[in-house]
C-alpha positions as CSV (number, residue, x, y, z in Angstrom):
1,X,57.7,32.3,15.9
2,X,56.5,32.8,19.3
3,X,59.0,30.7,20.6
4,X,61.8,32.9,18.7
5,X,60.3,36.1,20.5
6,X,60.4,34.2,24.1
7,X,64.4,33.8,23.5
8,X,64.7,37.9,22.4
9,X,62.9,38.5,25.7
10,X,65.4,35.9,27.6
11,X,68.6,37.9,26.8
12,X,69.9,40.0,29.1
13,X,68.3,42.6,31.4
14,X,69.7,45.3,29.4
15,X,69.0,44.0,26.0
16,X,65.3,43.6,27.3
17,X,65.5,47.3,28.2
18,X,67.1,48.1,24.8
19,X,64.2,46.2,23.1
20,X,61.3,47.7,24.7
21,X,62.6,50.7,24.5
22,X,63.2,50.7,20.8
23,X,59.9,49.0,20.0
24,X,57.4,51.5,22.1
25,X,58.3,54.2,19.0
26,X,59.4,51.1,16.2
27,X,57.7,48.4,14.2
28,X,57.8,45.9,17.5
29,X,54.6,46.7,18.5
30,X,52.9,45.6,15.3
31,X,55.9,42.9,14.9
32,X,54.3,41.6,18.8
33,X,50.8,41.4,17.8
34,X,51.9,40.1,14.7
35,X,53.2,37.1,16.5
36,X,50.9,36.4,18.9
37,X,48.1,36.1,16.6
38,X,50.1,33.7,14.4
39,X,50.4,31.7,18.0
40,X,46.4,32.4,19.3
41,X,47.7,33.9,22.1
42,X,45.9,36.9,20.4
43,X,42.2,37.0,20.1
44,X,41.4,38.4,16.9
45,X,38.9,41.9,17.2
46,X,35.8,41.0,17.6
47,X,33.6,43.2,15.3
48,X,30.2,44.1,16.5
49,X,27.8,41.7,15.4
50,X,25.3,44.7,13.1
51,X,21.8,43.2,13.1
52,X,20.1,44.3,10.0
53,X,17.9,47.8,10.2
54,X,14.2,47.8,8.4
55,X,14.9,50.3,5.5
56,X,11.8,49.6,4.4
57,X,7.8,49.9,4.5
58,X,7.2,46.3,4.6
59,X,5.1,44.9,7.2
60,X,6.7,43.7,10.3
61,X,5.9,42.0,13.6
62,X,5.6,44.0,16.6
63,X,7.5,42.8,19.7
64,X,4.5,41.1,20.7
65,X,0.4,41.4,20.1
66,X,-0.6,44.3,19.5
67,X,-4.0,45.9,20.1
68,X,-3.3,49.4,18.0
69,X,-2.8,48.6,13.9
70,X,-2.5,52.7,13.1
71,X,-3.3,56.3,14.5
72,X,-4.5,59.8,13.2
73,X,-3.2,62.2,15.3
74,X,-5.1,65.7,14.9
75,X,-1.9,68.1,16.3
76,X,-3.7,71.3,17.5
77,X,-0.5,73.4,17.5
78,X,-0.4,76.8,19.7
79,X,-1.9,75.4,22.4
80,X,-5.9,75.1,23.2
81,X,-7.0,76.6,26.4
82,X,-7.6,73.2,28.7
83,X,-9.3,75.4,31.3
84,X,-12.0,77.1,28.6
85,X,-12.1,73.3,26.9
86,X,-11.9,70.1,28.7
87,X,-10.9,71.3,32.0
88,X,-13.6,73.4,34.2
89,X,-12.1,75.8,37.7
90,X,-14.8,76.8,39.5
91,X,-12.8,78.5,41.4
92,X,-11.1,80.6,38.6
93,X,-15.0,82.1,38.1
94,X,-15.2,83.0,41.8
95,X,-11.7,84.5,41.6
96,X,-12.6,86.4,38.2
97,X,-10.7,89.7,38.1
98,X,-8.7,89.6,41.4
99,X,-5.0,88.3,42.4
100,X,-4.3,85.1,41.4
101,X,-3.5,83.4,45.3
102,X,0.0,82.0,44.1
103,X,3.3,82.3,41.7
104,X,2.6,82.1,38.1
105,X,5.5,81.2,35.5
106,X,5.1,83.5,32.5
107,X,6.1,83.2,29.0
108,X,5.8,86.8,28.2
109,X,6.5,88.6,31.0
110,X,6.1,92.3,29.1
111,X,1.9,91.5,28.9
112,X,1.9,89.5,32.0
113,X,-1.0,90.3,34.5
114,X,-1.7,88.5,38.1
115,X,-5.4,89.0,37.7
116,X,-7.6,86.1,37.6
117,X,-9.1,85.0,34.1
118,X,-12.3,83.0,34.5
119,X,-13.8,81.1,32.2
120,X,-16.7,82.6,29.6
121,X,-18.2,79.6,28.6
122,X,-20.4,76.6,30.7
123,X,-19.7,73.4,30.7
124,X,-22.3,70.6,31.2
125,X,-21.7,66.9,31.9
126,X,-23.0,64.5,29.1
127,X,-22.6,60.9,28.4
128,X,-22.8,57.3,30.8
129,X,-19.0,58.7,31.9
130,X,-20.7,62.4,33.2
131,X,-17.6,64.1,31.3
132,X,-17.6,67.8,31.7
133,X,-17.5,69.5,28.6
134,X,-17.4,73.5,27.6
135,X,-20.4,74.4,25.2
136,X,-17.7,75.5,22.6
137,X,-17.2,71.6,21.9
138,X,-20.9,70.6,21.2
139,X,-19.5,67.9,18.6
140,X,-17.6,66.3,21.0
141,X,-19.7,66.4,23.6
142,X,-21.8,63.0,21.5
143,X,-18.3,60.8,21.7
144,X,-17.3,61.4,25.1
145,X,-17.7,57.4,26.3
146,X,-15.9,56.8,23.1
147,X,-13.1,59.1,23.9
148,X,-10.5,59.6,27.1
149,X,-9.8,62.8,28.0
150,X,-6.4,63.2,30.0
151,X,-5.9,66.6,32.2
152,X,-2.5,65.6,33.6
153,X,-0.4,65.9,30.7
154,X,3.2,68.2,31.3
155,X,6.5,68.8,29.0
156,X,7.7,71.5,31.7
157,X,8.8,73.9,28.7
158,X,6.8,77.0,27.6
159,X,7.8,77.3,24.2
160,X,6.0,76.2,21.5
161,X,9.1,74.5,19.8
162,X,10.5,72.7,22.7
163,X,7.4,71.2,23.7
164,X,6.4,70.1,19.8
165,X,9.7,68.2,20.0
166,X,8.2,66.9,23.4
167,X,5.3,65.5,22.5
168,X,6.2,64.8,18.5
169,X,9.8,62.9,18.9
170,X,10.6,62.2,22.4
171,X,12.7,65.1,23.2
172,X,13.0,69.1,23.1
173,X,16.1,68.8,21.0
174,X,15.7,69.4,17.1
175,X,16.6,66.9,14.8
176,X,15.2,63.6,16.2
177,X,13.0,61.2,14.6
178,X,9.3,62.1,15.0
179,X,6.6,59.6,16.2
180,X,5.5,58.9,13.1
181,X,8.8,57.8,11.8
182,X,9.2,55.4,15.1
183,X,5.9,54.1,14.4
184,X,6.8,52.9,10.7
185,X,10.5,52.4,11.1
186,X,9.0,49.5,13.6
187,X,5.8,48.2,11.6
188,X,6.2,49.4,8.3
189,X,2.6,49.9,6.6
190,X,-0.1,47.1,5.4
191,X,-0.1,48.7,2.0
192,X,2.4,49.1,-0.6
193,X,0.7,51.7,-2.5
194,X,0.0,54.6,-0.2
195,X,3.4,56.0,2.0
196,X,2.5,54.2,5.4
197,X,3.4,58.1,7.1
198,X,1.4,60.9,5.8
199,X,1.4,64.5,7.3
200,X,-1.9,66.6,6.4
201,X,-1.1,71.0,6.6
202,X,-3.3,73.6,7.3
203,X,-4.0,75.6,4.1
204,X,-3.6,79.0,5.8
205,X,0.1,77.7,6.6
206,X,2.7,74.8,8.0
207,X,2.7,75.0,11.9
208,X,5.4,76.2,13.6
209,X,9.1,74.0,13.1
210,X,7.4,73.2,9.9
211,X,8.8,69.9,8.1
212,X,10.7,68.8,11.4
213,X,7.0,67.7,12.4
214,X,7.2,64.7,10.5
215,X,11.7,64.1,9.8
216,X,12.4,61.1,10.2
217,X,16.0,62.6,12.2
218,X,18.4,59.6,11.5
219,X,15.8,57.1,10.4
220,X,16.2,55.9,6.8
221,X,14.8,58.7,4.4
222,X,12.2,56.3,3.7
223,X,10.2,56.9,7.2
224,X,9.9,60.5,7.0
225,X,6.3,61.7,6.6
226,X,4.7,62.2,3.0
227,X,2.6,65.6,3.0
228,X,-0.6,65.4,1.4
229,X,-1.5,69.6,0.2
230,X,-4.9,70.7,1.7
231,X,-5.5,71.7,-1.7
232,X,-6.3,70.1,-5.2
233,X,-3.8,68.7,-6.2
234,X,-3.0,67.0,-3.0
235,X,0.1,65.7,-4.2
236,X,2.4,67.3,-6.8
237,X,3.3,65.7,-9.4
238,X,1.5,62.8,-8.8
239,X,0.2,62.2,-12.5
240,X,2.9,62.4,-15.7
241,X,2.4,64.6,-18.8
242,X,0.0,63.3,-21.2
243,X,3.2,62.8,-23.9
244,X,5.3,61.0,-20.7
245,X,2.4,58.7,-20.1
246,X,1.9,54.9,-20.7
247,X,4.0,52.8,-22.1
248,X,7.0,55.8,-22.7
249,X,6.5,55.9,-18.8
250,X,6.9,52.3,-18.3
251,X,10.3,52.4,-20.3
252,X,12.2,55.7,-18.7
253,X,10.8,54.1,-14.8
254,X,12.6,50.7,-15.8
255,X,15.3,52.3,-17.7
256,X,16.3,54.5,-14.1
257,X,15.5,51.6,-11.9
258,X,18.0,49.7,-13.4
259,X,20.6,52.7,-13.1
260,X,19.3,53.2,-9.4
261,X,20.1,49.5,-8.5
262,X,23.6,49.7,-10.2
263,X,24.5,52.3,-8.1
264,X,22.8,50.8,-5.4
265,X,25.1,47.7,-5.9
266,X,28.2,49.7,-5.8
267,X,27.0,52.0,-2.4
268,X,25.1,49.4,-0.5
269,X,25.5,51.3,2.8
270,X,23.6,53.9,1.2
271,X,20.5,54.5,2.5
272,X,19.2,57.5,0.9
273,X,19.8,56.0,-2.3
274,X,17.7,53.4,-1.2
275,X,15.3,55.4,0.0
276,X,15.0,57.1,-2.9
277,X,14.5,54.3,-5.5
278,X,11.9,52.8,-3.1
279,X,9.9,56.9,-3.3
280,X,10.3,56.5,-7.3
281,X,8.8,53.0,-7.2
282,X,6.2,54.4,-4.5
283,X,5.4,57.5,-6.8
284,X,4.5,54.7,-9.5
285,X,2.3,52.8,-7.9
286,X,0.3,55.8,-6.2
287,X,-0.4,57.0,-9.2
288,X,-3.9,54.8,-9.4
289,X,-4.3,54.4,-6.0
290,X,-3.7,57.6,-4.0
291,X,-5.7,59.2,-6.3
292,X,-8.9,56.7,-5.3
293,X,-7.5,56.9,-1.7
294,X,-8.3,61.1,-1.7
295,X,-11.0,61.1,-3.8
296,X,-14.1,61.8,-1.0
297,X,-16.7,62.3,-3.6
298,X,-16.8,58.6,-3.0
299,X,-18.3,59.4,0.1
300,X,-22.3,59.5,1.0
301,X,-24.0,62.6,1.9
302,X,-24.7,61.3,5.0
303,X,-20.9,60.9,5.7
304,X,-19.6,64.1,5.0
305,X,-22.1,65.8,7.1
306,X,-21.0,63.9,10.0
307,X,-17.6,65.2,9.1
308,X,-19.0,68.8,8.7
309,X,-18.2,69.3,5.2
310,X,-21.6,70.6,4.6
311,X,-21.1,73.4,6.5
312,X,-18.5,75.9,5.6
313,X,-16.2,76.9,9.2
314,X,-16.1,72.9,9.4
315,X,-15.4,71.8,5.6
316,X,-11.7,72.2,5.1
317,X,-10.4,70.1,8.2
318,X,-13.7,67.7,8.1
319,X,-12.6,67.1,4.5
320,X,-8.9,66.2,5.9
321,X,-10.3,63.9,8.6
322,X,-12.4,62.2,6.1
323,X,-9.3,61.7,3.8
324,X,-7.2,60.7,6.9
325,X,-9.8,57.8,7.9
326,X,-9.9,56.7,4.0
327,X,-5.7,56.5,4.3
328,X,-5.7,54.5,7.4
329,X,-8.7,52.3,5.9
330,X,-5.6,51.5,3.0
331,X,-2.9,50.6,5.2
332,X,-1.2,53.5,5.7
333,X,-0.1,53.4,9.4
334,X,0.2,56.8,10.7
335,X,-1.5,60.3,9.7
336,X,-1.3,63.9,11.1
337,X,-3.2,66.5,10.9
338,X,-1.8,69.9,11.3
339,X,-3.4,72.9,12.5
340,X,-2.1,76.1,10.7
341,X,0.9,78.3,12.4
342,X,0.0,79.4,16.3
343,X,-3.7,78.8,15.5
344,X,-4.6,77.6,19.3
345,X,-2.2,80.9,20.7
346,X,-4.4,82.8,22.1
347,X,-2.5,85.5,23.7
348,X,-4.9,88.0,23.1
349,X,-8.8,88.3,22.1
350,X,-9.4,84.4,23.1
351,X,-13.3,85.1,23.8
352,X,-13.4,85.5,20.0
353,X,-10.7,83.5,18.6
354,X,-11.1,80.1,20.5
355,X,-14.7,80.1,19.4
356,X,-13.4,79.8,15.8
357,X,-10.6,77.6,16.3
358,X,-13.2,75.2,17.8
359,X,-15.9,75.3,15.0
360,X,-13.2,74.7,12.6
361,X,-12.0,71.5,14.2
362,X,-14.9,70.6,16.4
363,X,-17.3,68.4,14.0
364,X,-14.6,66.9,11.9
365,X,-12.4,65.2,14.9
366,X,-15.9,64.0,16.6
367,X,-17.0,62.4,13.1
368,X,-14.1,61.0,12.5
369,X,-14.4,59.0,16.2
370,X,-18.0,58.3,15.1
371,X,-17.1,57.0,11.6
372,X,-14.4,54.7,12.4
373,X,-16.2,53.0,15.0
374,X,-19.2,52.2,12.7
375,X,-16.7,51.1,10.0
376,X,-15.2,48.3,13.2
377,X,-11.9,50.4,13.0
378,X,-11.6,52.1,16.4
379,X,-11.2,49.2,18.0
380,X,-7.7,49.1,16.0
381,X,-7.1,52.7,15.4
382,X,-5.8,55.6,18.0
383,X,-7.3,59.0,17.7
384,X,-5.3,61.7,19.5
385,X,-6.5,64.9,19.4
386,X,-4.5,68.1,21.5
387,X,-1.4,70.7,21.4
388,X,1.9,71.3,22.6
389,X,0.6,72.8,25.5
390,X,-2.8,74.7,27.5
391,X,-2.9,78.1,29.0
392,X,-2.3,79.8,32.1
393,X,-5.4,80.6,34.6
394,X,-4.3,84.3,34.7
395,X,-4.9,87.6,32.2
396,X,-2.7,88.4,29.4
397,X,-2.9,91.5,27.6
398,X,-4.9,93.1,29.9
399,X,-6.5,95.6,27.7
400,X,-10.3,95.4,28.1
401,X,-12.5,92.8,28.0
402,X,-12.5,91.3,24.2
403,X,-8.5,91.8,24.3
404,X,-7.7,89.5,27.0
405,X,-5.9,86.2,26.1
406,X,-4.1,83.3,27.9
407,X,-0.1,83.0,28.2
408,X,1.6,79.1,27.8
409,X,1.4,76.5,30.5
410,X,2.9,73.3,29.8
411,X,2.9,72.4,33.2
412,X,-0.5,71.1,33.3
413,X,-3.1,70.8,30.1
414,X,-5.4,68.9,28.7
415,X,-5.9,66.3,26.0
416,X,-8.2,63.2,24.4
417,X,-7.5,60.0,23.2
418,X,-9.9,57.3,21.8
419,X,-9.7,54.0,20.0
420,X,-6.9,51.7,19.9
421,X,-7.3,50.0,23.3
422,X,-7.5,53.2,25.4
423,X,-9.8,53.5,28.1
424,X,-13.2,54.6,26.9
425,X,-15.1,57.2,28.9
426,X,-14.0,59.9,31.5
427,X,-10.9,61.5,32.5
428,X,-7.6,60.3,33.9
429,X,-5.4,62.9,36.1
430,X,-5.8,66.0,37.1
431,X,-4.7,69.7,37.7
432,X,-4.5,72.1,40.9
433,X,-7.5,74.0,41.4
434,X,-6.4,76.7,39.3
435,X,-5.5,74.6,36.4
436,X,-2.0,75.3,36.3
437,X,0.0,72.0,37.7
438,X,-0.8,68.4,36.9
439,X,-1.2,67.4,40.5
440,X,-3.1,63.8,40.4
441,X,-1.3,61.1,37.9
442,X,0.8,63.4,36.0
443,X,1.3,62.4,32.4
444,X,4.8,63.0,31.1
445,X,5.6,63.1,27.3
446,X,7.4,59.6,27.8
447,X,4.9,58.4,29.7
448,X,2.4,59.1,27.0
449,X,5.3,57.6,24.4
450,X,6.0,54.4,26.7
451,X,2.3,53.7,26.4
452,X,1.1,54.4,23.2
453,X,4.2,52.1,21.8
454,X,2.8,49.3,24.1
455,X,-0.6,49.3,22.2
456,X,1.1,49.1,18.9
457,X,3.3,46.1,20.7
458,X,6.7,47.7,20.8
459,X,8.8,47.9,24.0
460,X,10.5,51.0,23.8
461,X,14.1,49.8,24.4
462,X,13.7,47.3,21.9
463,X,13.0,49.3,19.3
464,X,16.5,50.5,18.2
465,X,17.8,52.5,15.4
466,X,21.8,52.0,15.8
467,X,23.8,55.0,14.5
468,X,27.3,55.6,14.8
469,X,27.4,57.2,17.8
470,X,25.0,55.1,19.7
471,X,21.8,53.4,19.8
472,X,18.8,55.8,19.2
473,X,15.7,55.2,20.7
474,X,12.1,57.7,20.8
475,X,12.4,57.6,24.7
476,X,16.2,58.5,24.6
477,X,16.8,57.1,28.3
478,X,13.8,58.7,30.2
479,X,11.9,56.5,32.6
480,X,8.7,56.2,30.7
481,X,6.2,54.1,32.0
482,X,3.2,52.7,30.4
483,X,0.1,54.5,32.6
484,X,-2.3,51.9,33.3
485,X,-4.9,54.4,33.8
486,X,-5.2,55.1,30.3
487,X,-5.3,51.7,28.7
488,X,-9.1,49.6,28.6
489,X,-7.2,46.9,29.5
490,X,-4.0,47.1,32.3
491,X,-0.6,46.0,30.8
492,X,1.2,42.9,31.1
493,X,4.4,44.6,32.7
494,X,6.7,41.2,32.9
């Protein structure tokens, strides 16, 4: 046939011109192809090679050995003032009342003021490391060689929302996969009765950009975060009604398994569905052991007063910590805590108010450093613990003394890490002597992404979700770069 086209072509000049001219709007075209396929003159189309995608919660190998097996990651949304916290200014106290001596970036510029805020509160070194810690932290204060405090961290966008997205998925865009997600979407869990991604809320409220905390974006359904009530019962639903129980159970969960996997079979590329029937066989199986897994009246006396459940400004979120060290202790991979709505904005009255944010949180996040280490898990576990952002060295709200507060600064705040092959003791980084900028080894959200991947032994490009637009990643194409600085031991960067 190809030799029959080769003679059409042969004819005369004008004929030629005829033909071509007739096939660029005909059937020649596809006639032309046609042939030269028949002839392998033709390649075929290649069609991209579509490695399979984990859509499950399985356990899988990381990209190489990893030191970090899960992490609790106690989310301190509004932002806690690094320079009243982790992150003494000397020179703010000196300055107290006057002019602040350079150019401030406000949030809201109708309360702004250019006076100087210094800080209320001392601070005192403690521990082998001499870490300087504010008296409003006395819990944490006893784990300081067990913990890293970082006072270079930046996003570079004072809104709360942006800088979740930041610090929570990669990017300030909406929509993306969280960390959470990433972190089981690339390991799945080592249990396969507890979800491997569980998200813990405030009881006074969700905190602000409320279930995007924990989407899994374009992951599988399957990776987006489980929430776990603060309140009795901690999971609705969870248990069947006494005439749905047993063996009637048994039959209706087999009977709509078998209908989920026929329609499965007939919408493979489904994976919502699939998602789905893996939560229904999930739901099942918690049903014995989630209950055990939240059940802290398990626990010694002795353990939930290290937690602070004993006392009453420290109970709720020492009870949450306590239930998040019993979930990792499982197999679940990844747990958030959440502190309630804007609880760490303290635009106004922060002499009062950051006093009582820290009591709440204070004895619960040190206990649960203390308890995983005598249980031989912090060695494998990462404890973060900090906000979207820290606060500006300046008044806002300047109306009297016990009205003052602290505008956003994402440009340079504080927070800790522990556990998980970070660095144990002292800081890393540092801000201007105001407290404003990261100035000394500034720690960008990636950077902070790109590292904490490499202790769970992912490399960040190779941990790919492919969509049909393009290949998703959690950096997205920024230049992270795992921080030495921060890791016990340095990185093998070949």
């Amino acid at each position: 046939m190809f030799d029959l086209f080769q003679q059409l072509l042969s004819q005369s000049a004008g004929n030629r011109r005829e033909f071509c001219r007739a096939g660029m709007f005909g059937l020649a075209p596809v006639a032309l192809a046609w042939l030269l396929k028949q002839d392998n003159v033709l390649a075929a189309p290649s069609a991209p090679v579509m490695q399979p995608q984990p859509d499950d919660t399985l356990p899988r190998q990381p990209h190489y050995e990893p030191q970090a097996k899960a992490m609790i990651s106690l989310f301190m949304q509004g932002g806690p003032s690094q320079i009243d916290l982790l992150d003494p200014k000397p020179e703010l106290n000196r300055l107290d009342g006057q002019q602040f001596p350079g150019t401030i970036k406000y949030d809201n510029a109708a309360q702004a003021s250019s006076r100087v805020l210094g800080c209320t509160w001392s601070f005192a070194k403690y521990g082998e490391s001499g870490t300087d810690v504010s008296e409003l932290l006395p819990a944490f204060s006893e784990i300081v060689d067990d913990a890293l405090v970082v006072r270079s961290m930046r996003t570079g966008v004072n809104n709360h929302g942006q800088s979740i997205h930041a610090l929570n998925s990669g990017r300030t865009q909406r929509g993306r996969a969280s960390l959470g997600s990433w972190l089981t979407y690339g390991l799945g869990a080592e249990t396969a009765s507890l979800p491997a991604y569980v998200a813990m809320t405030d009881p006074q409220g969700i905190p602000v950009e409320g279930v995007l905390n924990w989407s899994n974006g374009w992951l599988p359904s399957i990776f987006q975060g489980t929430v776990v009530r603060p309140r009795e019962p901690r999971i609705l639903n969870l248990q069947p009604p006494d005439g749905l129980s047993g063996a009637v159970q048994k039959n209706y969960l087999g009977f709509l398994e078998r209908l989920n996997q026929q329609h499965l079979d007939e919408h493979p590329a489904s994976t919502d569905l699939s998602a789905r029937i893996a939560n229904y066989q999930l739901a099942a199986r918690m049903q014995t052991s989630a209950g055990e897994a939240l059940d802290i009246s398990q626990e010694t006396k002795a353990t939930h007063k290290m937690y602070g459940i004993d006392q009453p400004e420290s109970q709720e979120f020492g009870t949450r910590c306590l239930i998040a060290r019993r979930l990792v202790e499982r197999g679940v991979r990844f747990v958030q805590l959440f502190t309630k709505n804007q609880y760490w904005d303290h635009h106004g009255s922060l002499r009062s108010a950051l006093p009582r944010s820290c009591a709440k949180v204070d004895r619960g996040a040190a206990g649960l450093v203390q308890d995983l280490k005598q249980r031989g898990l912090l060695d494998s576990t990462v404890v973060h613990w900090g906000g979207e952002m820290g606060r500006l060295p300046v008044i806002q709200n300047d109306a009297g003394p016990e009205k003052v507060g602290r505008d956003h600064n994402t440009y340079g705040f504080s927070m800790w890490l522990a556990g998980g092959g970070f660095r144990r003791g002292g800081t890393f980084g540092a801000t201007d002597e105001f407290g404003h900028h990261a100035v000394e080894d500034i720690v960008q959200h990636y950077d902070y992404h790109a590292t904490l991947l490499h202790l769970f032994g992912l490399k960040p490009d190779k941990l790919v979700y492919r969509t049909s637009a393009r290949e998703q990643t959690l950096l997205d194409g920024q230049p992270g770069k795992i921080i030495d600085g921060l890791l016990a031991r340095p990185a093998d960067h070949g």
